[in-house]
N, C-alpha and C positions, 0 to 999 in steps of 0.2 A: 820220560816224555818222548813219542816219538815224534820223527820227523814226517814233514808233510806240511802243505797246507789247510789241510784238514782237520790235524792233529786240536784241541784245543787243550788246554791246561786247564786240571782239576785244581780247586783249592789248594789242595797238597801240593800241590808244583807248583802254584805261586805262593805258597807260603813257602820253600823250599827255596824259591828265586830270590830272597832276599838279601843284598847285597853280596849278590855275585856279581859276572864282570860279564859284557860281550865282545869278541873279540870288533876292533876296528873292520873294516872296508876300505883297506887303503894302500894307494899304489904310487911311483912315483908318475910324474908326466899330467897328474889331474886337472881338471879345467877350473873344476868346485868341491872343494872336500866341504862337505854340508855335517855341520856339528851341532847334533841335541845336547838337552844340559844335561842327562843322566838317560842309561836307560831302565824301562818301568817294569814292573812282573813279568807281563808277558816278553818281554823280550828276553829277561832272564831266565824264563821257563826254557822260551822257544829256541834261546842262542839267535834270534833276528833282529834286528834294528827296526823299531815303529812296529812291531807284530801286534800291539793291541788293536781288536776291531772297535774303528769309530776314531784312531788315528789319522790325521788325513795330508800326513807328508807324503805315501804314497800315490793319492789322488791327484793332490796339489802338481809333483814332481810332474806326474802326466799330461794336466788339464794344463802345462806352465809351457809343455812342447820341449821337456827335457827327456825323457823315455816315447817312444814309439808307440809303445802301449803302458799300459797298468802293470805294474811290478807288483809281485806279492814278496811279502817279508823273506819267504824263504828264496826266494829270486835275487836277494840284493846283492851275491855274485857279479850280477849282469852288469852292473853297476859300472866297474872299473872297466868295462870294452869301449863304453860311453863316454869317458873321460872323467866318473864322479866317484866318489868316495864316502863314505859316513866313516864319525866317528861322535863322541863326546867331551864335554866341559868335564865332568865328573865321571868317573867308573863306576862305581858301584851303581847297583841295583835298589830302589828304593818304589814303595806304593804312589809314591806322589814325589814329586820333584822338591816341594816346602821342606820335606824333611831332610838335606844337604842344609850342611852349615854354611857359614859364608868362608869360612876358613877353608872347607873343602871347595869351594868356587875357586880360591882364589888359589888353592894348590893347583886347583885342576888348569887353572885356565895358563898357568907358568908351565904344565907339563903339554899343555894345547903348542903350546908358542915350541916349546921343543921338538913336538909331531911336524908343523908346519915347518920349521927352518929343516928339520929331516926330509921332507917329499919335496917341499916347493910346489904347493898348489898356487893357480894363479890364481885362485877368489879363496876364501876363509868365510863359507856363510854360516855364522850362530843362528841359530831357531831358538829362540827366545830372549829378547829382551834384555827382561829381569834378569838371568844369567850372565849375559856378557857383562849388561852395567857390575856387576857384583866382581866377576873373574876377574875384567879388568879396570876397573874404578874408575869406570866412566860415567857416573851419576846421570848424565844430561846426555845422554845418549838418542838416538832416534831410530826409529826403521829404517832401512836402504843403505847406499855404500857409507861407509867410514875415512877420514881423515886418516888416520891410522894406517900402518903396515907391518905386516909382522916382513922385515926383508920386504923380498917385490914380491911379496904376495898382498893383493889387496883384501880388507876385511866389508864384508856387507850380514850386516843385521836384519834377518826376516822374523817374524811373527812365527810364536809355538804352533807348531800344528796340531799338539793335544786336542782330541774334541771340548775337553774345559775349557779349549779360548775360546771362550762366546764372543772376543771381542769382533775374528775374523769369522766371515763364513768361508765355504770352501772355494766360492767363484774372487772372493777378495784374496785369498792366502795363495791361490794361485794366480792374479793379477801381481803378487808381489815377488815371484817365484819367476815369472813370468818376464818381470823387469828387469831381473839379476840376468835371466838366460840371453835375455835380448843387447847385454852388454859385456858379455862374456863371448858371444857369438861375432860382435862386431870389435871387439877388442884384440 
């Protein structure tokens, strides 16, 4: 697969991407290390974080006034001059996030808490939900900051940005996005 953002992956490169790894986005000093639960073909095609089109973590991240402008997947270098980071609950590459076991959540989310006591981000925000309840066996969990700290890093729960969440549109996901930045900025 080449590089680019133009580049798109043929069937064969996402059937090829299957439970491979991307590497993190991550540096010491971060403001928000922002954590998907896995990431999906396309990123294990592209080696990008969020590269499927119709993802809208990187819309959301922009329309939230956390990037200057709109990042493209193969941009997300840029990331760490800004103060932010990605990474994942789970490593492996998967078609859909359902197929991670809960066992693999809950590996993942004890080697998350290792990442985070390694950097010291001052926010820890999961993108999805269903994930963290699962990593960290919080059942009754909700959207927005958390009780919880991994150390003095504080954790905040946002909404998947997958286009699957029909739950969020994109002016809501970035309204949530939006609230984390406005408390990381005055914090």
């Amino acid at each position: 697969m080449g590089s680019g953002s133009s580049a798109r992956p043929t069937p064969a490169d996402l059937a090829a991407a299957q439970d491979k790894t991307v590497p993190d986005v991550i540096g010491p000093g971060l403001h928000v290390l922002f954590c998907g639960i896995n990431p999906g073909l396309w990123s294990g095609a592209t080696g990008y974080h969020f590269a499927r089109p119709g993802n809208r973590f990187w819309p959301a991240l922009h329309r939230s006034g956390f990037t200057p402008r709109q990042l493209r997947p193969d941009e997300q270098q840029e990331m760490l001059g800004l103060g932010l980071g990605i990474t994942n609950v789970a490593a492996r590459t998967t078609a859909k996030a359902e197929q991670l076991t809960a066992d693999e959540l809950r590996a993942g989310g004890r080697a998350l808490v290792d990442r985070v006591e390694q950097y010291r981000p001052r926010v820890l925000a999961v993108l999805g939900i269903g994930a963290y309840r699962t990593a960290f066996g919080r059942p009754r969990t909700t959207i927005g900051p958390q009780t919880e700290r991994i150390g003095e890093t504080a954790i905040w729960v946002l909404p998947n940005p997958s286009g699957l969440n029909a739950h969020y549109t994109l002016d809501a996901l970035a309204a949530e996005f939006r609230a984390l930045r406005e408390v990381v900025e005055t914090g």
